[in-house]
C-alpha positions as a Markdown table, in Angstrom:
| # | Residue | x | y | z |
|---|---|---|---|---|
| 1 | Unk | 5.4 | 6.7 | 6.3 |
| 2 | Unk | 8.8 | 8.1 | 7.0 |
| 3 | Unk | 10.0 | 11.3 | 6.8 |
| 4 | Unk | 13.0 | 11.4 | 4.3 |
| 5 | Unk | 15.7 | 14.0 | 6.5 |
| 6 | Unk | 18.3 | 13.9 | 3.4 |
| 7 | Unk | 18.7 | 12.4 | -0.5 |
| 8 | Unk | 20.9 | 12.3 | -3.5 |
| 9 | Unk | 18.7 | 11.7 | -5.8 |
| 10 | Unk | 20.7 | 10.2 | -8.5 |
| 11 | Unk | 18.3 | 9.0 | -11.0 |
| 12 | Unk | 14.3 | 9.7 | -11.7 |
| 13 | Unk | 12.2 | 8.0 | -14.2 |
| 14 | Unk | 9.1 | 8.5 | -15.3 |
| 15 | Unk | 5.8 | 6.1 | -15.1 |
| 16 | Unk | 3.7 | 4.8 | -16.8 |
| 17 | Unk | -0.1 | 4.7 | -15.3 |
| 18 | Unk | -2.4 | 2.4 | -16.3 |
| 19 | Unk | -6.1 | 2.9 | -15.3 |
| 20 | Unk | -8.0 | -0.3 | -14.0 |
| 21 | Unk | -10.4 | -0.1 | -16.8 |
| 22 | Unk | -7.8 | -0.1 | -19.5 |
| 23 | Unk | -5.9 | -2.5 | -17.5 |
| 24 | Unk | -7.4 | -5.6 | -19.2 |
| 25 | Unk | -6.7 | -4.5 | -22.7 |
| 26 | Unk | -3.0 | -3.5 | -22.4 |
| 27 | Unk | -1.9 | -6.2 | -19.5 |
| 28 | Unk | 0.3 | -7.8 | -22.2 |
| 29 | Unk | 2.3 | -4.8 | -22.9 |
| 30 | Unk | 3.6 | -3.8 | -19.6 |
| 31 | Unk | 4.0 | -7.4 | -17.0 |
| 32 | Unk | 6.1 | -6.0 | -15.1 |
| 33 | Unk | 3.2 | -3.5 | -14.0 |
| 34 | Unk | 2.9 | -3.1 | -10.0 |
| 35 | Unk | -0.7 | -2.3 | -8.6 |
| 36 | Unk | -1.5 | 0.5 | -6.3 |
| 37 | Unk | -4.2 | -0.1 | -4.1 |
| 38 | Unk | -4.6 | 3.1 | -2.9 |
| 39 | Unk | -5.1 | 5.2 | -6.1 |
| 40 | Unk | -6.4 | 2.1 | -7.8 |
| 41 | Unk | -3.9 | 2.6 | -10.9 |
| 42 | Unk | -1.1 | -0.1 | -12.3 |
| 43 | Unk | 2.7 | 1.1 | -12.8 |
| 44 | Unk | 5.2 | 0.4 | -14.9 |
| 45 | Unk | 8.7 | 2.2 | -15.1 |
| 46 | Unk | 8.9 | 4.1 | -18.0 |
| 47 | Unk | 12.0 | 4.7 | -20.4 |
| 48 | Unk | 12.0 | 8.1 | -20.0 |
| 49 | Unk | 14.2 | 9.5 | -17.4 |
| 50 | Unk | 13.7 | 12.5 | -16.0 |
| 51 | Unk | 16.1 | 15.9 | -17.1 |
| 52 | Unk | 19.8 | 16.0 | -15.0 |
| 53 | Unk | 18.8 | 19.8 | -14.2 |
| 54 | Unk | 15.4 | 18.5 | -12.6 |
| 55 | Unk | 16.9 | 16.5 | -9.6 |
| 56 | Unk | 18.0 | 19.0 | -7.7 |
| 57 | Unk | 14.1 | 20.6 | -7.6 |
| 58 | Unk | 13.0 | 17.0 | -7.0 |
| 59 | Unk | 15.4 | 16.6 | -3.9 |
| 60 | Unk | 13.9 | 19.2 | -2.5 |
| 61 | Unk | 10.5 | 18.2 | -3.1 |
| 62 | Unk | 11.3 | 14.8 | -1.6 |
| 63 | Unk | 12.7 | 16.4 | 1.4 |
| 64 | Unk | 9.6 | 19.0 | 1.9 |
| 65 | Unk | 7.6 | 16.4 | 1.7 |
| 66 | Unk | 5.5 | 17.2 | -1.4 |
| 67 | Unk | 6.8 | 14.0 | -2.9 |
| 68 | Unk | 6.0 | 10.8 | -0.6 |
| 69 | Unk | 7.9 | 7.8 | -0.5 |
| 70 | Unk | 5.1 | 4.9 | -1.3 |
| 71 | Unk | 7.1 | 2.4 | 0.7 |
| 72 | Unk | 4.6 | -0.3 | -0.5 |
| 73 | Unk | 5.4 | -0.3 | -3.6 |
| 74 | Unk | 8.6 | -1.3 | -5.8 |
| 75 | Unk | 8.6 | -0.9 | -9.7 |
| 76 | Unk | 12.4 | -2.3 | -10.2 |
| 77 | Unk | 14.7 | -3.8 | -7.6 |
| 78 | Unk | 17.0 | -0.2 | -7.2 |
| 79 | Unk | 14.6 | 2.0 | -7.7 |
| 80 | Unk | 11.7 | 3.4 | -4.8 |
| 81 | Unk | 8.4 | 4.7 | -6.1 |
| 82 | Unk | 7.7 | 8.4 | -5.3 |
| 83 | Unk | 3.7 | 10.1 | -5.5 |
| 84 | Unk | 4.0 | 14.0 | -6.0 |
| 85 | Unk | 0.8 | 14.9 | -4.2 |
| 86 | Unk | 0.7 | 18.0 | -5.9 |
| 87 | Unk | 0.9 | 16.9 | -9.3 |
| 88 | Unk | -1.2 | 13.3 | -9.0 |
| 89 | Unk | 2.1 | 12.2 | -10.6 |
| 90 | Unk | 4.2 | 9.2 | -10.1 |
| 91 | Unk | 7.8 | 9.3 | -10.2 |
| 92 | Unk | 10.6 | 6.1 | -9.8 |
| 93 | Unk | 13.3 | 7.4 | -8.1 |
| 94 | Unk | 17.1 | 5.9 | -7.6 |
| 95 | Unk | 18.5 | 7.9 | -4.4 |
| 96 | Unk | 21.4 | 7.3 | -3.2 |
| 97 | Unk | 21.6 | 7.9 | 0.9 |
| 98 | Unk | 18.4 | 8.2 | 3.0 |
| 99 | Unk | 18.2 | 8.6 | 6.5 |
């Protein structure tokens, strides 16, 4: 994992986690879902994006390492998948410079 030294986040969106057990029964409504092997959950980007005056507290978040880059996995071609550690949450993230 790299450390992210500087980011614009531009745009966040939420996601959508799908439990393996429930996986089976909902597969149909979400295909575009992405498995993550380590926490053993699908994703799917959600519609939701996250609040303009939130960005600037996930930057820093990004940058303080709190919120890891999960370079494994990509929900949507622009957009890099995020894990707050803190939080258990996951986050799709359009940023755009990192160095």
């Amino acid at each position: 994992m790299k450390k992210v030294t500087s980011a614009t986040v531009e745009i966040a969106r939420y996601v959508t986690e799908i439990d393996q057990t429930q996986w089976p029964f909902v597969k149909n409504e979400f295909p575009e879902a992405v498995y993550d092997e380590t926490r053993k959950k699908y994703l799917s980007l959600n519609e939701d994006f996250f609040d303009s005056s939130d960005l600037g507290k996930l930057e820093n978040e990004i940058l303080n390492g709190e919120v890891v880059h999960l370079e494994n996995i990509c929900l949507a071609p622009d957009y890099c998948c995020y894990y707050n550690e803190k939080t258990k949450e996951y986050i799709a993230v359009l940023i755009s410079n990192r160095e």
